[in-house]
Structures are given as structure tokens and as C-alpha cells.
C-alpha positions in Angstrom: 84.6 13.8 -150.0 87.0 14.9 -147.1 90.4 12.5 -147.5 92.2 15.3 -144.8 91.7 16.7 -141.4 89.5 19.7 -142.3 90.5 22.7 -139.6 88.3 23.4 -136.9 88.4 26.8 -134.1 87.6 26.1 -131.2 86.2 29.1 -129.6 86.7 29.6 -125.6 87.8 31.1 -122.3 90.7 30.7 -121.0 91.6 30.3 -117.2 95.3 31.0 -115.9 94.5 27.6 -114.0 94.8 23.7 -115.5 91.6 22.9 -114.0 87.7 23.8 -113.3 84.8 22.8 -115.6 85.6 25.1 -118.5 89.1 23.4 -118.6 87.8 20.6 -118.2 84.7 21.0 -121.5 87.8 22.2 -123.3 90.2 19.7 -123.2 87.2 17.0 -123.2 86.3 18.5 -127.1 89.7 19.4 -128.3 90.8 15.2 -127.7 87.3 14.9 -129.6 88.1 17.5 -132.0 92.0 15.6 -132.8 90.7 12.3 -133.6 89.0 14.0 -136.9 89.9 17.5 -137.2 93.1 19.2 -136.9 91.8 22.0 -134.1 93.2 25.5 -133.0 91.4 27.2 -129.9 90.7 30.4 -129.6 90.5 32.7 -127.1 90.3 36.4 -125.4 93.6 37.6 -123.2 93.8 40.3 -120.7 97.6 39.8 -121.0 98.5 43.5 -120.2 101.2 42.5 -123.2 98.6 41.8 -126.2 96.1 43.9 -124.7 94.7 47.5 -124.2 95.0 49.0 -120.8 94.8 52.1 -119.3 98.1 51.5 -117.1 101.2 52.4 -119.7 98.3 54.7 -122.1 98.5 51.3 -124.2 95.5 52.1 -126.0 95.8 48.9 -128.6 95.6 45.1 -128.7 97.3 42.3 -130.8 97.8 38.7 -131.2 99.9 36.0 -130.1 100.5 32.0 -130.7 100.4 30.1 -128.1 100.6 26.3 -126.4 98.4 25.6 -123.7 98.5 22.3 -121.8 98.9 20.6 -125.4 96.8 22.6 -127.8 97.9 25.2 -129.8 96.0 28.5 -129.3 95.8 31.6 -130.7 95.4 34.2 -127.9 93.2 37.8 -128.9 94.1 40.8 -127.1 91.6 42.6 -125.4 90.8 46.2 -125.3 88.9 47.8 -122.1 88.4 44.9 -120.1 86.4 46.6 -117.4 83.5 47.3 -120.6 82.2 43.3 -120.3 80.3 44.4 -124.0 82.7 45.7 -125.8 85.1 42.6 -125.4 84.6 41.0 -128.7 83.1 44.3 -130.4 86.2 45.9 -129.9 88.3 43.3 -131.3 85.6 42.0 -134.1 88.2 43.0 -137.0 90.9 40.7 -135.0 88.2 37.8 -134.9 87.1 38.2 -138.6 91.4 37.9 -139.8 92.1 35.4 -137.0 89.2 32.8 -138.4 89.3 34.1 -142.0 90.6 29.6 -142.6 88.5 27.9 -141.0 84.8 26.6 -142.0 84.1 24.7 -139.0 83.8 26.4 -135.2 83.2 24.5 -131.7 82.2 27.1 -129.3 82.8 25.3 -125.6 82.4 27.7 -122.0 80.7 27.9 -119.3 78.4 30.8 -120.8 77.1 31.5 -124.2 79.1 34.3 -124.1 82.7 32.7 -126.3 80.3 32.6 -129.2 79.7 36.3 -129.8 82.5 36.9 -132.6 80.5 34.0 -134.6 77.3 35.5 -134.4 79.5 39.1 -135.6 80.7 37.6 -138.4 77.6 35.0 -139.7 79.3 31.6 -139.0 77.1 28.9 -138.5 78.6 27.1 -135.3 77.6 24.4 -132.1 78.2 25.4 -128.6 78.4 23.2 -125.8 77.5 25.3 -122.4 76.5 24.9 -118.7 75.1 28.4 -117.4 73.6 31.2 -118.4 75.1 34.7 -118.2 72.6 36.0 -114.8 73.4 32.3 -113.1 77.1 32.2 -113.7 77.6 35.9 -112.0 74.6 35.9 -109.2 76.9 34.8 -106.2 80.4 37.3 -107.4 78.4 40.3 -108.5 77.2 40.9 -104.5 80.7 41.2 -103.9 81.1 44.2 -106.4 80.8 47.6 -104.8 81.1 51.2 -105.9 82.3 51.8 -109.7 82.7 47.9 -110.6 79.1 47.7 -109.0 77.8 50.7 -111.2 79.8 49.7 -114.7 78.5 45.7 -114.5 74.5 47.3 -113.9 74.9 49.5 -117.0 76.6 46.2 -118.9 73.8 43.6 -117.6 71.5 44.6 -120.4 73.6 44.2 -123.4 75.0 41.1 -121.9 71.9 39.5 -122.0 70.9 40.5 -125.3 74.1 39.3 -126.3 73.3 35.9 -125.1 69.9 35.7 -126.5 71.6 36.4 -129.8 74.5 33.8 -129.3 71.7 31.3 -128.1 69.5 32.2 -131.7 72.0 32.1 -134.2 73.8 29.0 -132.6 73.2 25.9 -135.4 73.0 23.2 -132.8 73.5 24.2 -128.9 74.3 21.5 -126.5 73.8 22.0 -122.6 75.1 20.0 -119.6 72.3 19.1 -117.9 68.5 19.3 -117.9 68.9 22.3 -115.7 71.7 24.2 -118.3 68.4 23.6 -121.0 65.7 25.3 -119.1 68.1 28.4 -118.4 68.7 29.1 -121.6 65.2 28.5 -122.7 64.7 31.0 -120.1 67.1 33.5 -121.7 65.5 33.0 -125.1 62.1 34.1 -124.1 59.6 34.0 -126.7 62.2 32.5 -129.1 61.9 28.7 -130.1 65.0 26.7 -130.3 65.9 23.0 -129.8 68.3 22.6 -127.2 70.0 18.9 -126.6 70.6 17.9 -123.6 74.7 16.5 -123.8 76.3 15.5 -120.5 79.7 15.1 -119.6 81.8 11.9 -120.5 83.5 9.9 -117.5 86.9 9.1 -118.2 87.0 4.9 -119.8 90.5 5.1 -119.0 90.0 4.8 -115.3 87.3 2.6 -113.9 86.9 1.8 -110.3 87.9 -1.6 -109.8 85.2 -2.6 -107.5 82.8 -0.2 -104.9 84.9 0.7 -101.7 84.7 -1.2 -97.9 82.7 1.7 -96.1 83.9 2.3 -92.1 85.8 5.4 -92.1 84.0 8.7 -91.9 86.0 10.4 -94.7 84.2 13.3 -96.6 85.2 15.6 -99.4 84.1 18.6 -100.6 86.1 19.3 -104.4 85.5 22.7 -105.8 87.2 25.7 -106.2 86.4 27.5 -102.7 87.6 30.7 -103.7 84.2 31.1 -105.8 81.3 32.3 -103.3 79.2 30.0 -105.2 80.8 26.9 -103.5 79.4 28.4 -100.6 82.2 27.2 -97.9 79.7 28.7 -95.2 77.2 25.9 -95.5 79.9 23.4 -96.1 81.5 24.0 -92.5 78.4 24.7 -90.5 77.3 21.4 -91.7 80.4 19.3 -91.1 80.2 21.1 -87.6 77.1 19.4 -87.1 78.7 15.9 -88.4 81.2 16.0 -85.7 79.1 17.0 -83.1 77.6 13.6 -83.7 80.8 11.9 -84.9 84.1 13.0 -83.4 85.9 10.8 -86.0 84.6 12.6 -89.1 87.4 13.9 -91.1 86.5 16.8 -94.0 89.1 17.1 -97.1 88.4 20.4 -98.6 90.1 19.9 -101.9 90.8 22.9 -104.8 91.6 26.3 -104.0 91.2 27.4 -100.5 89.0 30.3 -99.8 90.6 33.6 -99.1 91.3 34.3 -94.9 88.5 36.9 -95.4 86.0 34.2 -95.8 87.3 32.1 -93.5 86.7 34.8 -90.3 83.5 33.7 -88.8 85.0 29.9 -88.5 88.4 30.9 -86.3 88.3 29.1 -83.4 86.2 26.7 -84.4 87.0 23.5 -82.5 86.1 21.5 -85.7 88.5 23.4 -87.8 91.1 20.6 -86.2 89.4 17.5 -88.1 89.2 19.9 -91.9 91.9 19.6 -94.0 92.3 22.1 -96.8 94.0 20.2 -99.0 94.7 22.4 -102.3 94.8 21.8 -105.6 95.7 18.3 -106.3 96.9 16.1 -109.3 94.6 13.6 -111.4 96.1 11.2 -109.6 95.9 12.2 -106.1 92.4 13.2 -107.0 91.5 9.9 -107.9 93.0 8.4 -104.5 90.4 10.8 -102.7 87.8 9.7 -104.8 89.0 6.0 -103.5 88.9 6.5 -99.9 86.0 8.8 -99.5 83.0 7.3 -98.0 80.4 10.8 -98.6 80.9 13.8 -100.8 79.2 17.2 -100.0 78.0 19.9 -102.3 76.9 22.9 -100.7 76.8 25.3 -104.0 74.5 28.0 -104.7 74.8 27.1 -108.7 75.8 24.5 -110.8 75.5 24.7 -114.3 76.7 20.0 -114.0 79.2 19.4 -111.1 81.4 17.5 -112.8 83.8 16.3 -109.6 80.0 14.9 -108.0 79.5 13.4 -111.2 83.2 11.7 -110.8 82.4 10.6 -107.0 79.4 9.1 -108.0 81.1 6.9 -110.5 84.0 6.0 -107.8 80.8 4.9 -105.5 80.9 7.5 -103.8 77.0 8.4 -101.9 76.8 12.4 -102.5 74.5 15.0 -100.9 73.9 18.1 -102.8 72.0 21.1 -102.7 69.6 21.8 -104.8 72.1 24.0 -106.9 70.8 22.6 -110.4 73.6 20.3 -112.5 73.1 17.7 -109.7 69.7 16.7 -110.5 70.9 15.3 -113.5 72.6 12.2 -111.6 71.9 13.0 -107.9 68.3 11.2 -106.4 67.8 11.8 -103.2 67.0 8.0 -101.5 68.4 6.7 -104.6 72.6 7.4 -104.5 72.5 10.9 -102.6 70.7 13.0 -101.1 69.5 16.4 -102.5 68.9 19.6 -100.2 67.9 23.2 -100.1 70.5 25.7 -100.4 71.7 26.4 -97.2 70.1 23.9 -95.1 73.0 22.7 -93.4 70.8 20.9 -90.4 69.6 18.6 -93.2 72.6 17.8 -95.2 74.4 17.2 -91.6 71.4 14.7 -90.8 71.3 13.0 -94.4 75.4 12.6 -93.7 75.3 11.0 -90.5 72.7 8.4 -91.5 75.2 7.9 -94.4 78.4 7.2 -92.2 76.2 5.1 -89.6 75.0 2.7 -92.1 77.1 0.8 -93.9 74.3 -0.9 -95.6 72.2 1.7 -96.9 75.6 3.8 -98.1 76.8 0.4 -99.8 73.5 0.5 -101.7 74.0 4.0 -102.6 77.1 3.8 -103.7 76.4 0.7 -106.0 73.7 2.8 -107.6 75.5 5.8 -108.0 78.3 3.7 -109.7 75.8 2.3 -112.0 73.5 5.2 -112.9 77.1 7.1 -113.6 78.0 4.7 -116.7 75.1 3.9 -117.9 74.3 7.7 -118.5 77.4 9.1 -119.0 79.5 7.1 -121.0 82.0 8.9 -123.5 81.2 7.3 -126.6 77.4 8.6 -125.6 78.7 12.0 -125.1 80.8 12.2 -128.4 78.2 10.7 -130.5 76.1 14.0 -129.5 78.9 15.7 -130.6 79.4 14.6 -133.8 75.4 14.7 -134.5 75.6 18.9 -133.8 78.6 18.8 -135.9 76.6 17.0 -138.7 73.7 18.7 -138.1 75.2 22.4 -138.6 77.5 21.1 -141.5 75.9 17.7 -143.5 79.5 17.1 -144.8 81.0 16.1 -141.3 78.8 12.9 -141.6 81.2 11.3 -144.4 83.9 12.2 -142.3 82.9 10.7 -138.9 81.8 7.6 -140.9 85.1 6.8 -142.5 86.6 7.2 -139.4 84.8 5.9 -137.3 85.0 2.4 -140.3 86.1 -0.5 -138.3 89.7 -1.0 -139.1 92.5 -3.8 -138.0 95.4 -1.1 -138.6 93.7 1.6 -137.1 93.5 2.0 -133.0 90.9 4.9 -131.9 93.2 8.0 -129.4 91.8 7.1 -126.2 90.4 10.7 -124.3 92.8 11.4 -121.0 91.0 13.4 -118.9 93.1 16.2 -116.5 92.3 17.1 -113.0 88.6 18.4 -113.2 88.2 20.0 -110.0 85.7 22.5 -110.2 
């Protein structure tokens, strides 16, 4: 019987940001992870002070403790990190000391790719991911040229089989969405393995009061714009098509601006007066967006969920996507959205101006996406996936998340606070 937290790595990647999805996953199953486990996570750094580099002929890598937004982490020098392979291979002796404690491992990212020390070193382990290694880099390797563009084609092929092997030896893997499953059934090939199909939990701590009074023609787009899979083309030849129709539509661009590069084609675009690129912006703040928004666009090549459209729909909010995968998941087109074919900015711009012309038919969306939102994404629905992997790749856990989870008149459940999710 376990009568104490039992430790638990949590195996990731870490941003130099407080926000995008794989911040978001993280902090979502570390506050899962504290309420029965006492977690560390565990990541790579290419911190030119813990790792190898050619600059200074520092030719090895060490570790360091560290706190990051509230969990304590324990930070693994890299060595080469131009060799995308040889990451964890090269460190693998680092890994095996740094988890040497622990009998219980979360692996949570974007790609597979977090849980290659585990496969190195025979742990059993459940990963919760979104994309697979070829979708997550399509859009950013076109922008690679000369040596990067030669070193990341000779990589592709042990990345992959990397994957494959991450994917196999995985006890339990949970996806985001229906589209996250059939990628990596697509990277398994020939190999059979149950995927479950998890979701991401809405925050219970802050529930639109009631559907918003539609009227103003305020859209936002919330992503991280500095990715070329946002696609910020499509998102401002559309919205130039809005306002061509509807000189009082106003676009908030909120997350990180693209770079000026990017932004060429589009000077001295009239419509440029009526988009606001608002930055990166707290919980808070996002929220208020969320409030007075009456249309959300998408215009992504790829997501592995989108979990800000996933948060719009719950603030009744109508969204049209592309047809960039995650979206399907909560996005039906005549439903609460609209979903379109990448690039197709003439049909998102028409789908948006029948939105912001009738007030009836966006009320009706908005009521539905609000409703389809928390019926099927509920946090006690996502957690309880969690703790059947968990019990699933170790039986034990199941005493443990019963006793807990015991009704108890001195005990009050830790509420999960989730941070700006911006993507």
C-alpha cells in the first residue's frame, strides 16, 4: 500500500517562454501530477553554461537544479545541438543518474520525441502528445537552407525511427485529438498499438458567465505568429477581404508578432490600420479578449489540438478554422464554426462575414460551441484518462488514486490554475 507521495519525472521540453501548448500540457500534468505524486520535470538545455558547444571548445555538458514557473526541474546539458539524434544519446549516462529514484515517468510534449531517454534505459512510461515528428517541422524546415538544410536531411531518418521506437515501447500513449491518433498510427506503420484519444481540460476555475451580446465586429487570431505554421499570410488576406465588406471589422492579432520579414508583402496595406498586433498578453487580459470577441480565425497549416480555439469556443466564441487537423476535434462547420481548406482565404472571409451580419445564426453558434466545449472537455474527464494510463502502466497507482480521490469532509481537492495558453 502507498501511505506517501511516491516520486514521479516528468519528462519534457522546455520553452524560454511561459506559454504555447507544450507549456501549457506541462503545467496542466504537473498540477495533476502534485495532487498525488510529489513531481520533478525533466528536461534538455542548450544553456551554452551546462552544455557542449563549439564556441569556447567546451566540449562537455552538466546539470543544474532549477525552478520554473513553480516546478522544480532538473535541467540536462546538451552536447552538439545542431546533431537533432544525438541529443539524448549523447547525454544517455546523464539521464540513467538523473532518474536512477524514480519508478514512475510522465512524458508530456508536443512530439514523441522527450521520451527517448526512457526507451534508452527500459522504463515503462505514458506520454501525452499532439504531433508527430514530420508534422511538427513541415512548415520551419522550408525555411532551412544550405548546411542546416543538409544536417536536418541526413537526421530525418533516425528521427523518425526514433519516434517509432518512443511510440512502441510507450506503456499507455495519450494523443490530443483524433487527428494526433491517426499520425502516430501513421508513424508506427505495420506496428499495432492502442492509442487513447485524451483532450485537453478547460479551466473549472473560470466559466463564462453567460454567451456574449453579438454587434461588434471584433476578431482574434491567438497563436504564436512567429511560427510559419500560423500562417499570418492567410490570416491577413482574409481579414482584407472582411473589411472590404465591413469597414468596421477590427482584427487583434494576439501572441508573438511575426518577424518584419514576414510582414513585407502587407506594407501599405490600407487594412493594416484596423489590425492590432497586440503581443503576448496575461491570463487575464486573454480572458477579456476571449469576452469581447464576436469570431476567432485559424489560419494554420498544422495543429496537433488548438488549444486557444478550444478556449474561444468555450467563451462562445463562433470560430473558423482551416482544415489544419486538432480543430476537427471541436470545430463543425454549420454547427459552432466553420472549417476551411488551408489557404482559402476567399472562403473563410465569406464564412466570417455571414458570422458578423447575423446576429442570430452567430448567437446559435456560439451557444453550441459553449456547450459542445464542456461537455467534452471537462477536466475531471481529462484527468481520469490520466490516471487510467498511469494505472494501466503501473497497477499500483490504482490504490493510490482511490484513497485519494475517498470522499473526505477535512480534505479539499487543489483546484488546477491554468496560465496563459497562447499557442
Amino acid at each position: 500500500m502507498i501511505k506517501s507521495k511516491p516520486k514521479i519525472a516528468i519528462l519534457s521540453i522546455r520553452n524560454s517562454y511561459g506559454f504555447g501548448g507544450v507549456f501549457a500540457t506541462l503545467k496542466v500534468v504537473h498540477d495533476f501530477c502534485q495532487q498525488y505524486f510529489d513531481p520533478t520535470v525533466f528536461y534538455l538545455s542548450y544553456d551554452p553554461e551546462i552544455s557542449a558547444h563549439m564556441r569556447g571548445f567546451q566540449y562537455q555538458s552538466t546539470n543544474r537544479s532549477a525552478t520554473f514557473f513553480g516546478m522544480n526541474c532538473i535541467e540536462i546539458g546538451a552536447r552538439w545541438a545542431f546533431w537533432e539524434p544525438g541529443h539524448y544519446t549523447f547525454t544517455m549516462s546523464q539521464w540513467r543518474e538523473a532518474l536512477k529514484d524514480y519508478d514512475y515517468f510522465f512524458v508530456v510534449s508536443a512530439t514523441p520525441i522527450a521520451g527517448h531517454p526512457l526507451t534508452q534505459l527500459d522504463k515503462k512510461f505514458v506520454i501525452w502528445i499532439s504531433t508527430s515528428y514530420d508534422q511538427d517541422r513541415t512548415e520551419r524546415v522550408k525555411q532551412l537552407h544550405g548546411l542546416r538544410w543538409l544536417i536536418n536531411k541526413c537526421a530525418e531518418p533516425a528521427m523518425r525511427l526514433i519516434e517509432r521506437q518512443i511510440l512502441n515501447k510507450a506503456t499507455h500513449v495519450l494523443a490530443l485529438s483524433s487527428y494526433s491518433r491517426n499520425e502516430f498510427l501513421k508513424s508506427l506503420q505495420r506496428h499495432k498499438k492502442e492509442i487513447s484519444i485524451c483532450g485537453y481540460p478547460l479551466d473549472p476555475t473560470h466559466t463564462p458567465a453567460a454567451i456574449k451580446n453579438f454587434g461588434e465586429n471584433t476578431i482574434i487570431a491567438v497563436g504564436r505568429f512567429s511560427d510559419p505554421r500560423k500562417n499570418i499570410t492567410m490570416l491577413l488576406t482574409a481579414f482584407k477581404k472582411i473589411h472590404a465588406a465591413l469597414p468596421n471589422a477590427h482584427l487583434y492579432i494576439i501572441g508573438q508578432k511575426p518577424d518584419d520579414a514576414t510582414l513585407i508583402p502587407f506594407h501599405g496595406m490600407e487594412e493594416l490600420n484596423a489590425v492590432s498586433f497586440v503581443g503576448q498578453v496575461s491570463p487575464h487580459d486573454l480572458r477579456r479578449f476571449y469576452n469581447d470577441a464576436s469570431l476567432m480565425l485559424v489560419t494554420s497549416y498544422q495543429e496537433g489540438f488548438g488549444i486557444a480555439a478550444l478556449e474561444g469556443a468555450f467563451y462562445g466564441i463562433p470560430i473558423i478554422s482551416t482544415d489544419c487537423g486538432g480543430p476537427r476535434d471541436f470545430v463543425i462547420s454549420g454547427y459552432n464554426g466553420y472549417i476551411v481548406a488551408i489557404n482559402d482565404a476567399a472562403t473563410m472571409a465569406r464564412h466570417a462575414i455571414t458570422l458578423l451580419t447575423n446576429t442570430k445564426l452567430a448567437t446559435e453558434f456560439a451557444h453550441n460551441g459553449h456547450h459542445l466545449a464542456e461537455a467534452l472537455f471537462k477536466q475531471s474527464k481529462i484527468f481520469s484518462h490520466f490516471k487510467h494510463a498511469l494505472s494501466d502502466a503501473y497497477p499500483e497507482l490504482t490504490e493510490l488514486f482511490q484513497a485519494h480521490d475517498a470522499p473526505s469532509s477535512h480534505t479539499k481537492q487543489p483546484e488546477y490554475r491554468q496560465e496563459n495558453t497562447v499557442l
